[in-house]
N, C-alpha and C positions, 0 to 999 in steps of 0.2 A: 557758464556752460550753455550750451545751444542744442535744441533738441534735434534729432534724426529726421530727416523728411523723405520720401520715397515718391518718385515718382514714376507707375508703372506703366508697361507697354498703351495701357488704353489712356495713359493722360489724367490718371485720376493720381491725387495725392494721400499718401497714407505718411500718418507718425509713429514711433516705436515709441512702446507703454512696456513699464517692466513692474511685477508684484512679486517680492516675496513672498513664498510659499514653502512649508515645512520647516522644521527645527534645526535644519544644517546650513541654514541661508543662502539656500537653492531660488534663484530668481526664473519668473516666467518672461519671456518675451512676445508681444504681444504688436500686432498693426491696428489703427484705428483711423477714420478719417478726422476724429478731434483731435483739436491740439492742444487742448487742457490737460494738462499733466503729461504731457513728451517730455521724453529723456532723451540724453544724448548717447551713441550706439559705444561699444565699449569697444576697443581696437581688436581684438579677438575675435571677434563675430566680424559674418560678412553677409550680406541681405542677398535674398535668391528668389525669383521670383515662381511661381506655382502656376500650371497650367491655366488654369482661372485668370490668370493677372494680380492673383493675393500674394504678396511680398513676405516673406520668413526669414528669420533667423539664425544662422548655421552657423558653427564653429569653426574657425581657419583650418 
């Protein structure tokens, strides 16, 4: 498996980090510039970038 990489409007690279969170195994999706512990994006979601240039998450 291959981790997510992002590369937004300013050139700068972000990974996608994902933590389970709560008892119904609900995951958080997360950007980071490390790439110690990337995951790879899960086909459902689609990355959208935030006025900032900070890269999220979305649901198809």
């Amino acid at each position: 498996m291959m981790a997510y990489s992002h590369v937004n409007s300013k050139g700068q690279t972000y990974w996608l980090h994902s933590r389970d969170v709560g008892s119904k195994g609900a995951k958080l999706f997360f950007f980071s510039k490390s790439q110690d512990g990337a995951v790879d994006m899960d086909p459902k979601y689609t990355v959208i970038e935030g006025p900032t240039g900070l890269p999220m998450v979305k649901k198809k």
